[in-house]
N, C-alpha and C positions, 0 to 999 in steps of 0.2 A: 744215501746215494745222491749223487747231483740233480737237480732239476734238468730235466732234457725237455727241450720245447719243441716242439713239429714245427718246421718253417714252411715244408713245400712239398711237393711229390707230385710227378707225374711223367708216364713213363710210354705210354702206349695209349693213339689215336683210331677210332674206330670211326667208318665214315655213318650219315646218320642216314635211313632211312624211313620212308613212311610204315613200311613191314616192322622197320625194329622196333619204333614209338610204339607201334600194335602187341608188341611183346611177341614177336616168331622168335623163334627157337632159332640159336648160331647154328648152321649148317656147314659141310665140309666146304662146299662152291663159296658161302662167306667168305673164308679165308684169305682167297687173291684178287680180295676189293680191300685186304687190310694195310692200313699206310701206319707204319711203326718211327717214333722219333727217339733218338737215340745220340750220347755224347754231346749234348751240349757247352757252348765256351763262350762266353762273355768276353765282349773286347773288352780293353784295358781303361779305355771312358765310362764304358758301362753304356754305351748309348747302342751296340750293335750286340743280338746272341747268333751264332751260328752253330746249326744242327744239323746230324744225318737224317736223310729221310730215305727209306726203305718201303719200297713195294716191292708186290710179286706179279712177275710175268709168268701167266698162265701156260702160253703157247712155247714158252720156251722153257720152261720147267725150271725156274730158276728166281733167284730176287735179284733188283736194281739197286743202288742205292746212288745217294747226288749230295750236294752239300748246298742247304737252304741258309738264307740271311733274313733275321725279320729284326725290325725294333722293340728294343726292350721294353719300350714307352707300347707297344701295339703297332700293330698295322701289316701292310701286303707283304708278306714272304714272297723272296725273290732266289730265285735257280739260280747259285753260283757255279757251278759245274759244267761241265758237258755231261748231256744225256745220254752220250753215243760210250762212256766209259764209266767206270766202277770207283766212288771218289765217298770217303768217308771219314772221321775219326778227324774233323776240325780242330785248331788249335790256333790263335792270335802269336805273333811274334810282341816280346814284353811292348815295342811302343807302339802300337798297334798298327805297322807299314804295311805288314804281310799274314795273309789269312794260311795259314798252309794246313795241309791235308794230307790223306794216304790215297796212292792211286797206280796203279799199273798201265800204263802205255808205253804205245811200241818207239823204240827209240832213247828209253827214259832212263836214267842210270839211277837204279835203287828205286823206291817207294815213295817218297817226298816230294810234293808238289807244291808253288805259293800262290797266291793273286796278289798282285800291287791294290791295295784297298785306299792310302790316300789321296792316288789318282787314279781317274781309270786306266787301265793299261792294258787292257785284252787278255788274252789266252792266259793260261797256268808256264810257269817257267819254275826251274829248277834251281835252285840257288844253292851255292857252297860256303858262302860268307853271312848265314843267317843258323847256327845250328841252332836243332835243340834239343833241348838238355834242363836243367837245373840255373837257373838263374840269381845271380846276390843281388842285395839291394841297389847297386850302382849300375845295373844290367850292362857292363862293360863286357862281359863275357858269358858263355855258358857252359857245364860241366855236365858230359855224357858219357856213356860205356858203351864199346863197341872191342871188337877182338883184338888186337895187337897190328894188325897189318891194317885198320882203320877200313875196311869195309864192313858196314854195318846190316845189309843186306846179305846173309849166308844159307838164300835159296837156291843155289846154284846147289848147293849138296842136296844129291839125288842117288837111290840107291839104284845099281847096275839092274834089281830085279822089275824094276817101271820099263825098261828099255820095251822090252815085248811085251809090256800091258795091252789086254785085249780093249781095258776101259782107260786108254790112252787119249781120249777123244774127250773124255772127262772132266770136270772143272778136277784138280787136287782133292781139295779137300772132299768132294763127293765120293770118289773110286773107294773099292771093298779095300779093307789093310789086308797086307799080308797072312795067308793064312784062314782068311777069311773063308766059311761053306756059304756058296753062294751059287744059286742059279736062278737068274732074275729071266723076266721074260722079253726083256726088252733093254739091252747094253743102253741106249740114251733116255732111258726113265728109270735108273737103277731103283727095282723096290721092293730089298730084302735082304739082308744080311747076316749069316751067325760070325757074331765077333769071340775070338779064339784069345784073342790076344787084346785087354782093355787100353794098355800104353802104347797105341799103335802109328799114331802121328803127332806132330807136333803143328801148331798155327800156323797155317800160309806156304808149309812146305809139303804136304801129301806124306806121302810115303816115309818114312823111317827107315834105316835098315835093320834087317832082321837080324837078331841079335846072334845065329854064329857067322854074320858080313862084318867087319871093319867097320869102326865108327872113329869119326872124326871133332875132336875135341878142340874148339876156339872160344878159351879163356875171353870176358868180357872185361876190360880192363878201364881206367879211368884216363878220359881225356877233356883237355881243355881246350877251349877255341872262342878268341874273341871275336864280336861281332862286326863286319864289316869288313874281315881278313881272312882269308881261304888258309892261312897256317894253323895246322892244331898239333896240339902237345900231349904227347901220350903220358901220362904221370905214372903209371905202373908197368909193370911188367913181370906178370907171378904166373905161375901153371893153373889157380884160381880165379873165380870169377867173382867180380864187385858187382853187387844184384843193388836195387832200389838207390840208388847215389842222389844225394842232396847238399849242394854247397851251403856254409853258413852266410846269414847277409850280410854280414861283413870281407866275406870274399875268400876267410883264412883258411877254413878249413873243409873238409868232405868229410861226411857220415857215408856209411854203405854198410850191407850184410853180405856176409860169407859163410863158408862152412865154419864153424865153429872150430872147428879142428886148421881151420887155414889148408886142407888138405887139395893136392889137384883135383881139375875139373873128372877125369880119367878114372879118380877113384873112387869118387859121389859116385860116377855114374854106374860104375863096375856094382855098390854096394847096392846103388838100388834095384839096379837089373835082376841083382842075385835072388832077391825078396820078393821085387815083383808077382814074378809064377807061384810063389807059396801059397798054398789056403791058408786064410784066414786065422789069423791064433790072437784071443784076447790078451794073453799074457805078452807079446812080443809087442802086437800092431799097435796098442792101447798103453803100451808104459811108455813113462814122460823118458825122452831122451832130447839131448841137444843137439840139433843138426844145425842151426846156424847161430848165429852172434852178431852183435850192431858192433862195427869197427871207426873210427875217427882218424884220418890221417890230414895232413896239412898240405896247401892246395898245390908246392911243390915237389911232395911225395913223400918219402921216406918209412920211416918203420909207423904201421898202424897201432894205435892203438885200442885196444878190446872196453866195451862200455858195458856190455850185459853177459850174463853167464848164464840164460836162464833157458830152463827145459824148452824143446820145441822148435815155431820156428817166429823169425820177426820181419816185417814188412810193413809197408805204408806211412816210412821215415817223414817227420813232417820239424823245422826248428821253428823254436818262438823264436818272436820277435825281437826278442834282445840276445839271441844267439846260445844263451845260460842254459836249455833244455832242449830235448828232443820227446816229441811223444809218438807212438808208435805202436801199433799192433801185433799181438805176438798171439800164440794159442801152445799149452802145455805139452800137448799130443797131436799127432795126425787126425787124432776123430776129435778133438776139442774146441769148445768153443772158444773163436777170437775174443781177445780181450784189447780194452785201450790202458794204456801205460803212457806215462812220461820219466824220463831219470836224468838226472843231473851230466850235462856235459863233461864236468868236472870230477864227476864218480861219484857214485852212492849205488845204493839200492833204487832198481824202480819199484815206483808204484803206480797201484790200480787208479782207476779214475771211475769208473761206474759201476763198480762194483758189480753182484750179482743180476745185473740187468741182462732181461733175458735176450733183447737181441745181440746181434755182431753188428761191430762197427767195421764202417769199409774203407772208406777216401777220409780223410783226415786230412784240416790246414787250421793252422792258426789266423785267428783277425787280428790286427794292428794292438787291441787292446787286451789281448793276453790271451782271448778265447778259444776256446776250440769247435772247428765246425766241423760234423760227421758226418756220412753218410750211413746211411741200416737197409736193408730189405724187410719189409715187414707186409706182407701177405699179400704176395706177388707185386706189391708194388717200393718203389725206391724213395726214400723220406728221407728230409735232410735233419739233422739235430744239433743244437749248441748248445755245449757242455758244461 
């Protein structure tokens, strides 16, 4: 197996007190004194990190979170955000002009927010001529998936059964799902739930609809948009969805995953619905099948080509540096463990990289001189590895 070296890890800040030095015991009231850092992003100098930072508000039953800037070199962490709004999941634009972020305010069209960071420039503004996406080595452009009609926002799908929700008052993602036996004692501190139904929402949209309502199917397809130009280019247009998309850096081409079968989004969904509610069976849930496939297509479209054939499913598309390879995470089965793979652009068989290593690799990128960097979870904390 490869030598894998520990480079870093840390994940979660606890504040220090004189009681804790003392060795007290963590108590439940601890808790909403805990300040969690999370999604870190290194500007593109390397001179600036910017990170979420997450507390919990006691009195209002809920967490904060802000987007912090400190120097990579050390020194004072500074509040980029407003404190009066919910702003997370940082990210550097390639030259480092624009710090953009996730955030919901009133007024805002979609999630995306930026700061002008080479000058100061005041408040967060919304920009249409900076996507992002996947970027080549020329950062002339960037390559994203969003549905066919290019709004990439499809929270607005809401099922008809929220209209007369009683816990309509409710952040989304806290309200009971559908189905749900529940009798809390207090609708604005909901604190109990039987879940009847474990596939019951999706991230950032609440509610689901219940599977005999109408579901609404928006294929994620591939587009392109250069930087600097509010025109983007829709490069596909299939009843399927292009998942994990990465342009090579030379500009030519897109890697993505789909269903394996290339089948509508309509039909995945129908297949796994039907599974969903079953008990448990080794013999079904546990044997290797193919649900998706790493596909190649050229950056003005046309017929994809299929690069892996293998059981299970693949994600965390990453190319070397000279464009020849893709490495990529895949796992045999639904209960298996992830593995890391690389295979040739050009076709072959992939292969293993770490063999029987007992943990799972997560984020994956290559360095400039052919390496690979990893990420693992390994006993409760987040450690980075190169391969």
């Amino acid at each position: 197996m490869p030598r894998l070296a520990v480079l870093a890890a840390a994940v979660l800040l606890l504040p220090a007190t004189a009681a804790a030095q003392q060795g007290r015991a963590f108590t439940p009231a601890d808790w909403y004194r805990v300040t969690t850092l999370s999604s870190p992003a290194m500007s593109p100098d390397g001179r600036l990190v910017a990170v979420t930072v997450t507390t919990v508000k006691e009195k209002e039953n809920t967490r904060h979170s802000e987007v912090w800037v400190v120097p990579a070199a050390g020194g004072e962490a500074v509040r980029y955000t407003s404190p009066s709004t919910e702003s997370s999941n940082p990210r550097w634009s390639h030259d480092g002009t624009y710090l953009f972020f996730t955030s919901r305010r009133e007024g805002g069209d979609g999630t995306t927010w930026a700061l002008r960071m080479d000058v100061p420039a005041g408040e967060a503004q919304q920009l249409t001529t900076y996507p992002a996406g996947s970027i080549p080595r020329d950062g002339s452009f960037a390559v994203f998936t969003a549905p066919a009609d290019g709004d990439e926002d499809d929270e607005a799908e809401t099922s008809d059964s929220t209209i007369k929700d009683p816990y309509q008052k409710m952040p989304a993602m806290a309200r009971p799902p559908f189905g749900a036996i529940t009798t809390p004692l207090d609708p604005r501190r909901f604190d109990g739930r039987h879940i009847v139904d474990l596939g019951y929402k999706a991230n950032g949209r609440g509610f689901v609809p219940n599977r005999r309502e109408p579901r609404t199917d928006r294929p994620q397809q591939l587009w392109r948009q250069p930087f600097g130009d509010t025109a983007k280019t829709r490069i596909t247009d299939t009843p399927y969805s292009h998942r994990s998309a990465v342009v090579s850096p030379d500009g030519r081409w897109i890697a993505f995953v789909a269903d394996a079968r290339l089948r509508p989004d309509s039909v995945v969904r129908a297949e796994r619905d039907s599974l969903a509610p079953l008990p448990y069976d080794a013999a079904r849930d546990e044997a290797p099948r193919n649900d998706t496939d790493i596909f190649v297509i050229a950056i003005d479209g046309g017929t994809p080509r299929r690069l892996t054939t293998l059981d299970g499913n693949e994600g965390s598309l990453a190319w070397s540096p000279d464009g020849r390879s893709l490495a990529f995470t895949s796992s045999t089965t639904r209960t298996g463990q992830e593995e890391l793979r690389i295979v040739d652009v050009a076709g072959g068989t992939p292969r293993e990289v770490i063999g029987d290593w007992r943990y799972e690799p997560g984020d994956i990128e290559w360095t400039p001189d052919g390496q690979i960097l990893m990420t693992a979870a390994i006993g409760g904390r987040t450690a980075l590895f190169r391969v």
